[in-house]
N, CA, C and O atoms as CSV, one atom per row, in Angstrom:
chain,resi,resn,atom,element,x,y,z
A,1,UNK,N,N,182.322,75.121,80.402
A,1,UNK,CA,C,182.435,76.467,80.913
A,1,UNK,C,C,182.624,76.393,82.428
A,1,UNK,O,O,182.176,75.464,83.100
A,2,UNK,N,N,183.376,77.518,82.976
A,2,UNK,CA,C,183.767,76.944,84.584
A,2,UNK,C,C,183.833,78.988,84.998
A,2,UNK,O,O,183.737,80.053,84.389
A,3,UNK,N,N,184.061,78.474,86.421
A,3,UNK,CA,C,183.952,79.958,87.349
A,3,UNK,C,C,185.058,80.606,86.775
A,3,UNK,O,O,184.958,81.776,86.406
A,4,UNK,N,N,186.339,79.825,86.633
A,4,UNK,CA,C,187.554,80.637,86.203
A,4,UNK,C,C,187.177,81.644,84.884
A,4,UNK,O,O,187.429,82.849,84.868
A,5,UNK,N,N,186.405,80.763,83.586
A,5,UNK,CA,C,186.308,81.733,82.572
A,5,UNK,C,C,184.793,82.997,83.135
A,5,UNK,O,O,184.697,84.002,82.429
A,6,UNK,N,N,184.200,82.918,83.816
A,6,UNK,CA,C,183.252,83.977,84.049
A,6,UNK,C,C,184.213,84.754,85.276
A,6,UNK,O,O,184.329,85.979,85.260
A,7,UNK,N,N,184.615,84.246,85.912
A,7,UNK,CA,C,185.779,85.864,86.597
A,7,UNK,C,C,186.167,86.082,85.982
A,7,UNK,O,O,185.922,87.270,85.768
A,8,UNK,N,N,187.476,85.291,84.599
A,8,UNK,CA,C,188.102,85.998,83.940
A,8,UNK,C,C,187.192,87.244,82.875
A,8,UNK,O,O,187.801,88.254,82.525
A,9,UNK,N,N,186.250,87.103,82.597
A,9,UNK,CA,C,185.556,87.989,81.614
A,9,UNK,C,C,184.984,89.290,82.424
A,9,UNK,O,O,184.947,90.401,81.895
A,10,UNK,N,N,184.551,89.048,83.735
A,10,UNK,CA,C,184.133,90.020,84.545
A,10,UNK,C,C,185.558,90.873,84.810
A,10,UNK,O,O,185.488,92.102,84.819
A,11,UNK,N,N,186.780,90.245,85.014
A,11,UNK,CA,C,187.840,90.944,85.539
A,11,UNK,C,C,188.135,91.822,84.009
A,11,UNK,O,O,188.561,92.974,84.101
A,12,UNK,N,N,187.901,91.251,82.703
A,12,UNK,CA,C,188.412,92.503,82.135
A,12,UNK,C,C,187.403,92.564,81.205
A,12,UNK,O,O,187.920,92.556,80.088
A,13,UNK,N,N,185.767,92.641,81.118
A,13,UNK,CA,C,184.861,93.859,81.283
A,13,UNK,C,C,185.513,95.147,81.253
A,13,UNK,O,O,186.503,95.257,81.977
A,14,UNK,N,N,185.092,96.341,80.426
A,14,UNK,CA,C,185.464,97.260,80.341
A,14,UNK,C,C,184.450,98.089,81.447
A,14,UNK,O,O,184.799,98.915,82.290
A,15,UNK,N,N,183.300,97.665,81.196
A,15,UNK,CA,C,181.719,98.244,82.323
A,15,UNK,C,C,181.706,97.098,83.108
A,15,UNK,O,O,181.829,95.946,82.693
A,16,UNK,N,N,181.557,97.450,84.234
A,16,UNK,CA,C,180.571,96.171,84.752
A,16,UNK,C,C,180.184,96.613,85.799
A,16,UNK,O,O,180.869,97.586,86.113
A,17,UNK,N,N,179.052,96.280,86.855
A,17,UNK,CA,C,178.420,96.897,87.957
A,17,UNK,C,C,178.276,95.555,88.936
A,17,UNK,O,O,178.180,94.410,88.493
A,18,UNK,N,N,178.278,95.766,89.776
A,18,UNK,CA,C,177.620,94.335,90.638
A,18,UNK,C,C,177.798,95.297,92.307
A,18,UNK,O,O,178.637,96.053,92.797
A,19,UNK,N,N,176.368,94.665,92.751
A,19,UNK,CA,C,176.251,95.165,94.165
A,19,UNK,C,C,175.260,94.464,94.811
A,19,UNK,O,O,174.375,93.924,94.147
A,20,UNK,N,N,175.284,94.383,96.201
A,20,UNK,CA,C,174.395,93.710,97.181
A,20,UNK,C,C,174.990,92.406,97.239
A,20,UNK,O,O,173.993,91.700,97.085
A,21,UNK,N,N,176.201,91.434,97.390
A,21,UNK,CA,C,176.352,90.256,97.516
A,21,UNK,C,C,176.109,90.069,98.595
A,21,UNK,O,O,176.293,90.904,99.480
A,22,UNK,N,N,175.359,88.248,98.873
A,22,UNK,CA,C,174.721,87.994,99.819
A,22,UNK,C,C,175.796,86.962,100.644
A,22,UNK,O,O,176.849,86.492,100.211
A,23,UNK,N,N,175.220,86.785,101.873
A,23,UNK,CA,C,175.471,86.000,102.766
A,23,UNK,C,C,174.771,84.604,102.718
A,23,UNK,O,O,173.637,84.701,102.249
A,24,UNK,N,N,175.195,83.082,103.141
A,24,UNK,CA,C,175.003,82.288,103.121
A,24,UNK,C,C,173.401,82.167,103.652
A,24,UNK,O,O,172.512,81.523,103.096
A,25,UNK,N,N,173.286,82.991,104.919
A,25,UNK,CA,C,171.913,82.822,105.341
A,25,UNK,C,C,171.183,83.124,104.623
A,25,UNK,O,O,170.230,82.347,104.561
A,26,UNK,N,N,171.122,84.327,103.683
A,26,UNK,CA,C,170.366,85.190,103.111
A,26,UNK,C,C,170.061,84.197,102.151
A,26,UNK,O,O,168.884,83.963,101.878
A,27,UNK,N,N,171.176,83.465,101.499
A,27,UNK,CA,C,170.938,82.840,100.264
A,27,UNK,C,C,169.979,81.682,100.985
A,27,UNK,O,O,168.851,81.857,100.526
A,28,UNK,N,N,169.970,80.808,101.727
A,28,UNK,CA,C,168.879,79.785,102.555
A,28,UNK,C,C,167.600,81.015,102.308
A,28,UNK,O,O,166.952,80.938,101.265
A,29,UNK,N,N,167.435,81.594,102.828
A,29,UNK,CA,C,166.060,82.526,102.790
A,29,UNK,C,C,165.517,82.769,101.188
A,29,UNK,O,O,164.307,82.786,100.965
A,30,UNK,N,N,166.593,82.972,100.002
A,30,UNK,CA,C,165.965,82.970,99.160
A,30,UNK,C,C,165.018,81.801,98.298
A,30,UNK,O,O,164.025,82.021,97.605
A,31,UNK,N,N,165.655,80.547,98.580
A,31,UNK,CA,C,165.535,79.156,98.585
A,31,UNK,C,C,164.534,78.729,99.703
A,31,UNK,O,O,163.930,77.720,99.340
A,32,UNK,N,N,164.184,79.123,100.845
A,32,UNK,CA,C,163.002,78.624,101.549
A,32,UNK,C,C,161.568,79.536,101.142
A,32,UNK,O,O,160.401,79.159,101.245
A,33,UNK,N,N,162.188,81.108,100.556
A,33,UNK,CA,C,161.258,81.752,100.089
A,33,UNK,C,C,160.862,81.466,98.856
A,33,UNK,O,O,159.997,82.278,98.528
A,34,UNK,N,N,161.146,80.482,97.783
A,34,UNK,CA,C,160.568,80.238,96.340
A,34,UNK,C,C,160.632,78.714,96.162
A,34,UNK,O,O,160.729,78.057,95.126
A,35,UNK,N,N,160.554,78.335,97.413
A,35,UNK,CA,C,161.062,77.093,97.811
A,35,UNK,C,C,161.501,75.941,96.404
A,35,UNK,O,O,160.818,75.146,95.759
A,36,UNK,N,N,162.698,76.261,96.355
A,36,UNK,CA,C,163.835,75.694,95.692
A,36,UNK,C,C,164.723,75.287,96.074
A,36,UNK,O,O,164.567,75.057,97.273
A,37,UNK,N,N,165.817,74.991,95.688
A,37,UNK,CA,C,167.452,74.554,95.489
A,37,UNK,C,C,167.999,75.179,94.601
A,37,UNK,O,O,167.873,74.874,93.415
A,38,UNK,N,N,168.801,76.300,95.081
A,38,UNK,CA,C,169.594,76.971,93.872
A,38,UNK,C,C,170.767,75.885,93.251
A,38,UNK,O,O,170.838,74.721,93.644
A,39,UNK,N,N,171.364,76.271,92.568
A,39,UNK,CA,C,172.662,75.280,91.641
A,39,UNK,C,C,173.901,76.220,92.672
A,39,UNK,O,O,173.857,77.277,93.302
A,40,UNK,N,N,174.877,75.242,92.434
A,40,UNK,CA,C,175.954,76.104,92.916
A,40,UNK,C,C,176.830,76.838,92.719
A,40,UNK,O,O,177.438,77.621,93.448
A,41,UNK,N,N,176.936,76.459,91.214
A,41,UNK,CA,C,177.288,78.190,90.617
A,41,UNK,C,C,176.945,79.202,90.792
A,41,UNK,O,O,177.766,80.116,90.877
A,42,UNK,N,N,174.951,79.527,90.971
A,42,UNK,CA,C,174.369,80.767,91.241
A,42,UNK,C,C,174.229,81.088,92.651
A,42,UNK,O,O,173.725,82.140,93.044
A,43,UNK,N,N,174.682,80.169,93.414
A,43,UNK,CA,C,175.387,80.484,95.023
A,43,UNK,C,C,176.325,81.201,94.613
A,43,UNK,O,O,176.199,82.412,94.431
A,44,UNK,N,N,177.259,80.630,94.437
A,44,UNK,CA,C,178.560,81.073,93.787
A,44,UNK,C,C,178.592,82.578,93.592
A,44,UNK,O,O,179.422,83.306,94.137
A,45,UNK,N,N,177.445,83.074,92.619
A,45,UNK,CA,C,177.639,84.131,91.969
A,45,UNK,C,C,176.694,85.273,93.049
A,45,UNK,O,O,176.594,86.488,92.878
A,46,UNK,N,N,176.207,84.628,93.927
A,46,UNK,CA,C,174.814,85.151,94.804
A,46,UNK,C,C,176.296,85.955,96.033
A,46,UNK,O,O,176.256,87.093,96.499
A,47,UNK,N,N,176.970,85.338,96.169
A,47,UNK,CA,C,177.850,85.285,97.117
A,47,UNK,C,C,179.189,86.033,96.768
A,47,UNK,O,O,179.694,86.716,97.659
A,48,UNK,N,N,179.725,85.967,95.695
A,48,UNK,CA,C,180.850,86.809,94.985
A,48,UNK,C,C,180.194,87.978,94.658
A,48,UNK,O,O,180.886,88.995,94.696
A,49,UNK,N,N,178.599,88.134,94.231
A,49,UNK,CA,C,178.489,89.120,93.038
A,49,UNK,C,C,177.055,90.098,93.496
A,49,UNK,O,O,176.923,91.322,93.496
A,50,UNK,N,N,176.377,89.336,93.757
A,50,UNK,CA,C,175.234,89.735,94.350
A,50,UNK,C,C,174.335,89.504,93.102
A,50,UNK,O,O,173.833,88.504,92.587
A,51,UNK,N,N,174.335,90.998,92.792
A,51,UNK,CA,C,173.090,91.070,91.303
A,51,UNK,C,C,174.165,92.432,90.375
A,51,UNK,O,O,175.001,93.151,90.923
A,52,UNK,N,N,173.779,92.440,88.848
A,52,UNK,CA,C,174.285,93.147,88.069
A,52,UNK,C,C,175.144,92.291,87.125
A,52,UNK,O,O,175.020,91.076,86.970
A,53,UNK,N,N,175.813,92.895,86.666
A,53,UNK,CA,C,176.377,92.483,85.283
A,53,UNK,C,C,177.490,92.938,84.545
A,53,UNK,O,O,178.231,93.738,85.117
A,54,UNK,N,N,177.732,92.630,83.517
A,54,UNK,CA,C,178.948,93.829,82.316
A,54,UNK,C,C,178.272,94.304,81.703
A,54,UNK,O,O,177.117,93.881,81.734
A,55,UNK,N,N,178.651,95.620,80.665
A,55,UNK,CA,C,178.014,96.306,79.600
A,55,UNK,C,C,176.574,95.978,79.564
A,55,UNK,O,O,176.031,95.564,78.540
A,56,UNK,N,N,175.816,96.203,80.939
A,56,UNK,CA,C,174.551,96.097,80.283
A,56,UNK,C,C,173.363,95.011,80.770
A,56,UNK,O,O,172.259,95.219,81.272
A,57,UNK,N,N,174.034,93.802,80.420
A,57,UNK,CA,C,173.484,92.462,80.962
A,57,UNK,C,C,173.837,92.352,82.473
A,57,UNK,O,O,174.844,92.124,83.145
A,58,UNK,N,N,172.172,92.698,82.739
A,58,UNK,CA,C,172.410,92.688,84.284
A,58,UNK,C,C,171.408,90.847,84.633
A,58,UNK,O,O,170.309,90.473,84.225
A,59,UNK,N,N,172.245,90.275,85.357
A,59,UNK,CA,C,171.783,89.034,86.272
A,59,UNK,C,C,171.313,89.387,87.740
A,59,UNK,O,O,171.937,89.888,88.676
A,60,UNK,N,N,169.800,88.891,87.612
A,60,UNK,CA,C,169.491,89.119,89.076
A,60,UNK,C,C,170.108,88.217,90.333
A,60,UNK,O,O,170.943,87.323,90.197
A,61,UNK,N,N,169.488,88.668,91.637
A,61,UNK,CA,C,170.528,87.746,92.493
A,61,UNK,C,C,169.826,88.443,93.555
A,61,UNK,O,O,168.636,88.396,93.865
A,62,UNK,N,N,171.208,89.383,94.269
A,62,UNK,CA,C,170.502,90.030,95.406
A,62,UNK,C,C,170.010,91.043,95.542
A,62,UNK,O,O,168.827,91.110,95.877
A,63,UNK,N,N,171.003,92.496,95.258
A,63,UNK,CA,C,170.655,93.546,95.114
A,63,UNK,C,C,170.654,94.544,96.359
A,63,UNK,O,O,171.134,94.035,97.372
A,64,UNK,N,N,170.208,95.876,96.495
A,64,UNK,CA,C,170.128,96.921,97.664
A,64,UNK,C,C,168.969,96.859,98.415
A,64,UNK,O,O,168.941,97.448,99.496
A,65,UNK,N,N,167.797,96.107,97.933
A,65,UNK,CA,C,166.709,96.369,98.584
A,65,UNK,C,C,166.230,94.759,99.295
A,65,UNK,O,O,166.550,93.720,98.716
A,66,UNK,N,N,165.597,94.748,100.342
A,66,UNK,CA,C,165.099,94.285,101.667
A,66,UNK,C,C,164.734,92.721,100.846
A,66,UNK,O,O,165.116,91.797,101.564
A,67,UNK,N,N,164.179,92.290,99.702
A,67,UNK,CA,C,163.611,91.577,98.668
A,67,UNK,C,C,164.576,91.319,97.462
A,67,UNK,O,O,164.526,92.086,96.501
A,68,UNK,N,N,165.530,90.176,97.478
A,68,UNK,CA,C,166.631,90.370,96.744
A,68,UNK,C,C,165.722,90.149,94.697
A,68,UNK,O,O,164.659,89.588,94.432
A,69,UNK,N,N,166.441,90.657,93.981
A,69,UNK,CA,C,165.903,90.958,92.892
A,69,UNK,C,C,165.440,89.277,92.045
A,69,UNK,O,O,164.706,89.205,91.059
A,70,UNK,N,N,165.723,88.757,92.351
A,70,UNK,CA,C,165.739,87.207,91.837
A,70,UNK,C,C,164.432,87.086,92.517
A,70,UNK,O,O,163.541,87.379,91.720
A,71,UNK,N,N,163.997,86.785,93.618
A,71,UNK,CA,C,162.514,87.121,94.428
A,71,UNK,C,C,161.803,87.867,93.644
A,71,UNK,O,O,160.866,87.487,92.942
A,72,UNK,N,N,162.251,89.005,93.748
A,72,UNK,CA,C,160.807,90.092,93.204
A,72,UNK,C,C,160.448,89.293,92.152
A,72,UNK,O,O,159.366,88.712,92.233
A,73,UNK,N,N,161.293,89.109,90.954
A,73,UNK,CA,C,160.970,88.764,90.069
A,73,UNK,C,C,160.543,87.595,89.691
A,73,UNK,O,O,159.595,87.530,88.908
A,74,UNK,N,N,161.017,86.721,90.062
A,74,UNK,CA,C,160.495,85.294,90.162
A,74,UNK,C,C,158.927,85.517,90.993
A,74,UNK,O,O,158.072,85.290,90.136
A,75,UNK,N,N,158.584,85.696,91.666
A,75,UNK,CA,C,157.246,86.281,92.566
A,75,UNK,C,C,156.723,87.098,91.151
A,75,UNK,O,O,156.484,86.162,90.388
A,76,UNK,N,N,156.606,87.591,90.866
A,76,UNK,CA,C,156.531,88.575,89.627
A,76,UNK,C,C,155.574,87.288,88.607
A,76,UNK,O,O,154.421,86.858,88.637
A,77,UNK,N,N,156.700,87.048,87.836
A,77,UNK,CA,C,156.336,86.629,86.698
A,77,UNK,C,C,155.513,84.676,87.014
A,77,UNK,O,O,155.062,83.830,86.242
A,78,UNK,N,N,155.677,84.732,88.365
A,78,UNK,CA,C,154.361,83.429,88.329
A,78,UNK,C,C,153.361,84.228,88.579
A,78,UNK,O,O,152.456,83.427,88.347
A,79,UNK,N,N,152.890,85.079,88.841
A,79,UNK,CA,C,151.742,85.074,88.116
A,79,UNK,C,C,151.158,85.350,86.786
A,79,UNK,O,O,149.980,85.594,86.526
A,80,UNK,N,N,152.256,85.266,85.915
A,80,UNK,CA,C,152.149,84.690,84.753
A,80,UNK,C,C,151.845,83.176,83.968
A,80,UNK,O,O,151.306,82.848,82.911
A,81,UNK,N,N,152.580,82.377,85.234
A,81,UNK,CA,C,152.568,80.958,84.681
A,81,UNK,C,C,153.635,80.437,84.901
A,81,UNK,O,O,153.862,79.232,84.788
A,82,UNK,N,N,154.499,81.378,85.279
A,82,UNK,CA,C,156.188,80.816,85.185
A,82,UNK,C,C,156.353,79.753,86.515
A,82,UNK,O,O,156.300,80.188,87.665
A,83,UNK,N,N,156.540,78.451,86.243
A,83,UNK,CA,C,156.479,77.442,86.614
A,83,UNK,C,C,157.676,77.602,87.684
A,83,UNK,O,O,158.725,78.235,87.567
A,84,UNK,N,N,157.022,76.558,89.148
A,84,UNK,CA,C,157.544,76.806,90.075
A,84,UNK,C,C,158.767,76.719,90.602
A,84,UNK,O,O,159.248,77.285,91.584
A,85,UNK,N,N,159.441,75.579,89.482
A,85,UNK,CA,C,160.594,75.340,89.843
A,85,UNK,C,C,161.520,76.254,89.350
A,85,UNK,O,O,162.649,76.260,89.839
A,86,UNK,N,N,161.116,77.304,88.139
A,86,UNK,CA,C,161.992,78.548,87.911
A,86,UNK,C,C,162.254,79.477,88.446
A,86,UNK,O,O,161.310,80.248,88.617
A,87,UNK,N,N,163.391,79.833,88.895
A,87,UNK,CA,C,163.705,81.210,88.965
A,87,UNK,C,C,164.065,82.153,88.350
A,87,UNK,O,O,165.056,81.862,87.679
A,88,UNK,N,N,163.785,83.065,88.245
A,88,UNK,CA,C,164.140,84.397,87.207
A,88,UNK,C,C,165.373,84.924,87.767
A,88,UNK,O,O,165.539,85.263,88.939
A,89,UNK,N,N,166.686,84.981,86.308
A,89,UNK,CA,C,167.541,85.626,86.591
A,89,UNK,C,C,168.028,86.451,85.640
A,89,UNK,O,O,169.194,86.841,85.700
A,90,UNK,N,N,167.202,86.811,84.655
A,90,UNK,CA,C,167.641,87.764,83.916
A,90,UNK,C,C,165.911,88.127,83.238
A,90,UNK,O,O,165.071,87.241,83.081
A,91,UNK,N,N,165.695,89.481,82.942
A,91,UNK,CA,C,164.624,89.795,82.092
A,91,UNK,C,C,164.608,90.641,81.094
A,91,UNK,O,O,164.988,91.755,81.454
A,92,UNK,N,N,164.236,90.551,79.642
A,92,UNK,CA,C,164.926,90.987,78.674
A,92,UNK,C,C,163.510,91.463,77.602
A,92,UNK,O,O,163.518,91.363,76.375
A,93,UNK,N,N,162.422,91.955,78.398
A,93,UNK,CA,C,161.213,92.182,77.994
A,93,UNK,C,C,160.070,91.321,78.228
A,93,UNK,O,O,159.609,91.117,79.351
A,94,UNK,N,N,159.600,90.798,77.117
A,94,UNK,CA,C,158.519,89.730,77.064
A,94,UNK,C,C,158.911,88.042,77.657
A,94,UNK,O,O,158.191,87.088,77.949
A,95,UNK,N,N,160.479,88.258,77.656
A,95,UNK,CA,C,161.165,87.091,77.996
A,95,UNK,C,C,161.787,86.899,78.954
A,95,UNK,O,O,162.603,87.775,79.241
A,96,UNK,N,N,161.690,85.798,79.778
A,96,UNK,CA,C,162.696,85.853,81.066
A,96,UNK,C,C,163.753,84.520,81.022
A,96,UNK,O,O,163.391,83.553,80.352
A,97,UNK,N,N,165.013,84.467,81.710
A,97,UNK,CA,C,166.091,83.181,81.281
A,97,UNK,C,C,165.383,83.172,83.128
A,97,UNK,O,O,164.709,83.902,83.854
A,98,UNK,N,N,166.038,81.922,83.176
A,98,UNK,CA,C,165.136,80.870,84.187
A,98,UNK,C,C,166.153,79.763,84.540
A,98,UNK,O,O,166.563,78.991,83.674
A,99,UNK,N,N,166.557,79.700,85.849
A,99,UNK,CA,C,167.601,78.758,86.383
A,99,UNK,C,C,165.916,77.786,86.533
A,99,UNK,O,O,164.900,78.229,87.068
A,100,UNK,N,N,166.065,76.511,85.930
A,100,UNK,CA,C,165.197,75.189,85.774
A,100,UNK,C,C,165.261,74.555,86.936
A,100,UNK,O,O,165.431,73.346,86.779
A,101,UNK,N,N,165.173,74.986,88.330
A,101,UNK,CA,C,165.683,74.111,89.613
A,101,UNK,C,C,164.719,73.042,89.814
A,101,UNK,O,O,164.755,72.560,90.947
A,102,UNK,N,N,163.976,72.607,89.117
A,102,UNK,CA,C,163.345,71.166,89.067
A,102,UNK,C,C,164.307,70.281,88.635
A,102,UNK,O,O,164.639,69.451,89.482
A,103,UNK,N,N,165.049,70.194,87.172
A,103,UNK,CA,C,165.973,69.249,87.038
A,103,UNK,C,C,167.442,69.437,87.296
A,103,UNK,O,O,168.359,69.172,86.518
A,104,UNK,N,N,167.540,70.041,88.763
A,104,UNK,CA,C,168.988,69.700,89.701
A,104,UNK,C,C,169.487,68.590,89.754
A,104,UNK,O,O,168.715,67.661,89.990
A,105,UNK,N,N,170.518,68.379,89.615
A,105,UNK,CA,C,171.534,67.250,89.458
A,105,UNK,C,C,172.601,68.158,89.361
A,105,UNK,O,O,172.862,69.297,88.972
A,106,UNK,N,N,173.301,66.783,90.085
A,106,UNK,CA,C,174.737,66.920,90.940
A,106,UNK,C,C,175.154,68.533,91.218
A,106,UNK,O,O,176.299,68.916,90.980
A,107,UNK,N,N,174.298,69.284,91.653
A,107,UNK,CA,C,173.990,70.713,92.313
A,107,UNK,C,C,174.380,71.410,91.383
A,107,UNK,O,O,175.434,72.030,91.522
A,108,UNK,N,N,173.697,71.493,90.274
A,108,UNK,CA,C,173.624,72.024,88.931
A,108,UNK,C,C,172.381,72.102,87.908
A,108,UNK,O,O,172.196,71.006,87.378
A,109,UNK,N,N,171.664,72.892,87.574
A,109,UNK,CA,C,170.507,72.808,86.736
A,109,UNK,C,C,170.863,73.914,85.328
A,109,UNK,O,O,171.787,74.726,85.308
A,110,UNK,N,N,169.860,73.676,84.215
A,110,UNK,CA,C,169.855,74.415,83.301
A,110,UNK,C,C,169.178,75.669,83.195
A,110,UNK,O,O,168.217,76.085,83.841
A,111,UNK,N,N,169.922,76.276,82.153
A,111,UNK,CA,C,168.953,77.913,82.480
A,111,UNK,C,C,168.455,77.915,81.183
A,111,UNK,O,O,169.171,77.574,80.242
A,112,UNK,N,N,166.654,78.459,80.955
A,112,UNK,CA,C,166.035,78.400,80.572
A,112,UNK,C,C,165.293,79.294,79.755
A,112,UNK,O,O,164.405,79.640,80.535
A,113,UNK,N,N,165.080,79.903,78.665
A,113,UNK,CA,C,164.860,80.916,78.017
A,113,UNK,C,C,163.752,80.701,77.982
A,113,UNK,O,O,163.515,79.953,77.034
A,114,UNK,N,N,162.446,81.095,78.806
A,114,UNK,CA,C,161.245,80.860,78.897
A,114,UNK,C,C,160.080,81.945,78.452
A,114,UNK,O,O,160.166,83.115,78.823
A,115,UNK,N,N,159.083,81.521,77.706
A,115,UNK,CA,C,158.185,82.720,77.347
A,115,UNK,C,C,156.600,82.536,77.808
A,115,UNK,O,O,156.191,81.522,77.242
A,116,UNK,N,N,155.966,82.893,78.299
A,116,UNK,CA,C,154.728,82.938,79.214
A,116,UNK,C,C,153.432,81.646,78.027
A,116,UNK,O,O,152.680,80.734,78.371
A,117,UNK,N,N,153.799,82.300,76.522
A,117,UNK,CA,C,152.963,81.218,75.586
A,117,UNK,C,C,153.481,80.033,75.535
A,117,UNK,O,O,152.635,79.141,75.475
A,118,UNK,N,N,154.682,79.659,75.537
A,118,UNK,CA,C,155.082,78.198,75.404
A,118,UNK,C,C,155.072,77.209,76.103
A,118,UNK,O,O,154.343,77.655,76.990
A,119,UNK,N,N,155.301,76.210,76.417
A,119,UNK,CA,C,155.391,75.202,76.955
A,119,UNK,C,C,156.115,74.998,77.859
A,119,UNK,O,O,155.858,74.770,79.041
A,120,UNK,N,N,157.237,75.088,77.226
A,120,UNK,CA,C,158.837,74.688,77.511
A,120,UNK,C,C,159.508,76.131,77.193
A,120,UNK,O,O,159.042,77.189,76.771
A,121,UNK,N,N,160.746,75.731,77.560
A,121,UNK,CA,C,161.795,76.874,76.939
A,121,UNK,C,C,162.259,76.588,76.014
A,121,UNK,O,O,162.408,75.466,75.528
A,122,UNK,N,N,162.747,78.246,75.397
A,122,UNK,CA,C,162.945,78.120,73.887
A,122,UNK,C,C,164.444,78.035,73.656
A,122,UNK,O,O,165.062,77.508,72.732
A,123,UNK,N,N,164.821,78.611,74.605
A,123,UNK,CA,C,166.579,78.138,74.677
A,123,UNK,C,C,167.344,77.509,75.913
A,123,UNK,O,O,167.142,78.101,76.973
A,124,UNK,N,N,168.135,76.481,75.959
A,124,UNK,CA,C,169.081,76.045,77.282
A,124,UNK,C,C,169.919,75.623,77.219
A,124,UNK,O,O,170.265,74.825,76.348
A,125,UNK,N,N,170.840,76.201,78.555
A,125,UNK,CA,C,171.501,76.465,78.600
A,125,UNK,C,C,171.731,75.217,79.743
A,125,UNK,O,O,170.957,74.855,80.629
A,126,UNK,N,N,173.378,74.585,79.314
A,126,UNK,CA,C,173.322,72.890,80.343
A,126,UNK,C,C,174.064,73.445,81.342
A,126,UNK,O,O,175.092,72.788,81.512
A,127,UNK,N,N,173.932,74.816,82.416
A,127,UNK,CA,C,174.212,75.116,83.785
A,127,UNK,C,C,174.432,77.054,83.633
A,127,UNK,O,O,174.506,77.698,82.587
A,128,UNK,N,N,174.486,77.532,84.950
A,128,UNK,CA,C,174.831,78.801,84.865
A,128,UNK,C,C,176.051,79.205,84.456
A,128,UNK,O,O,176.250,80.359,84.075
A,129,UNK,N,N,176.592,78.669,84.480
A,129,UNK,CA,C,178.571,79.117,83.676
A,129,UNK,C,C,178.300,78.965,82.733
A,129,UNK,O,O,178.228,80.158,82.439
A,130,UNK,N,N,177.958,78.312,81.558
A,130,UNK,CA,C,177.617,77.905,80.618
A,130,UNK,C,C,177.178,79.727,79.739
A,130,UNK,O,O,177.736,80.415,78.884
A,131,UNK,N,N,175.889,79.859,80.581
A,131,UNK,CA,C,175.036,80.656,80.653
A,131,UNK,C,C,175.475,81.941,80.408
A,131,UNK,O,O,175.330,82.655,79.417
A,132,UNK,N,N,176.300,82.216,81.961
A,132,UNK,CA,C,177.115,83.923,82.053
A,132,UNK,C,C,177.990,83.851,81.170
A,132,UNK,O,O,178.362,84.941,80.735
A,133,UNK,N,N,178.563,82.750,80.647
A,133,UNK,CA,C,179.922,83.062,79.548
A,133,UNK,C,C,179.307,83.228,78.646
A,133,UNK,O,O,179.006,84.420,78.699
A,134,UNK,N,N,178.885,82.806,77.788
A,134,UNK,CA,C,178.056,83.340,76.465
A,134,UNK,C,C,177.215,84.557,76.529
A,134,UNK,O,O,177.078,85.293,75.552
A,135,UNK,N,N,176.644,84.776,77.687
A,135,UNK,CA,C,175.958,85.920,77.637
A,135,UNK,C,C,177.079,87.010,77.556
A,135,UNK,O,O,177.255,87.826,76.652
A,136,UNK,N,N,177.651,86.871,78.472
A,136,UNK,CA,C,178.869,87.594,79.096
A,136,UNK,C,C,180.124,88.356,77.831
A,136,UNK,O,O,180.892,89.318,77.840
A,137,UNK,N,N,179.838,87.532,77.089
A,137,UNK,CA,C,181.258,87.364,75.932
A,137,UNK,C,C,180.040,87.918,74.926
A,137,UNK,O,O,180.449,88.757,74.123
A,138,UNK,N,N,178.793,87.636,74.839
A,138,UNK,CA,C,178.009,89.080,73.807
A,138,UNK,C,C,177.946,90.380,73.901
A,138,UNK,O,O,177.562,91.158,73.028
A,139,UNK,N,N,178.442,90.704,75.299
A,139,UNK,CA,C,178.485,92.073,75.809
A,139,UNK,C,C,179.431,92.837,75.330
A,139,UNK,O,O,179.319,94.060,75.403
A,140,UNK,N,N,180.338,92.343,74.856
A,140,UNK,CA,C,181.723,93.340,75.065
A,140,UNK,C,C,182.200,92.448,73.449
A,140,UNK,O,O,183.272,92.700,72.898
């Protein structure tokens, strides 16, 4: 899965919303603030897209407010348990998907279908393209 097929699906989305894309600095601040290493796809998408989604499936990121939405939420749900090297980029109730930035390699990590009782995650995903295309292509 690659950037070309997640623009192409965003470009012909019938809905889609996206607002607040960030700036390079901003994105360093989100990464010294949850102290991580994002992957570079979700730069990628931090920077083209901000936060939002198609039909529905909204991906966090940056957003309109002072605290980009990937923060709040990631801040959020450790105090649940949600382990440090995750970040929250999507939340879908009881469940949150989770860029895994502990096992980064070659500036790429897996995203993680994580639930507060388990261990581990219950689904993954081997990078964020991977990720937005399948999600992306359930929408529509």
């Amino acid at each position: 899965m690659s950037k070309e097929e997640v623009i192409e699906l965003i470009k012909n989305a019938p809905k889609k919303f996206f607002v607040g894309a960030l700036k390079d600095s901003q994105i360093k601040n989100i990464e010294k603030g949850l102290n991580v290493d994002l992957p570079e796809s979700y730069k990628w998408f931090l920077r083209e897209y901000g936060t939002g989604g198609i039909a529905g499936m909204e991906i966090f990121g940056g957003g309109l407010h002072e605290v980009p939405t990937c923060v709040r939420e990631t801040e959020e749900w450790r105090k649940y348990g949600l382990p440090m090297g995750f970040v929250v980029i999507q939340n879908y109730g009881a469940d949150v998907y989770c860029l895994d930035t502990s096992r980064l390699e070659e500036n790429e990590c897996p995203v993680i279908d994580w639930e507060q009782d388990e261990e581990e995650g219950i689904r993954e995903y081997k990078n964020f393209y991977t990720f937005l295309v399948e999600k992306f292509s359930e929408s529509f």
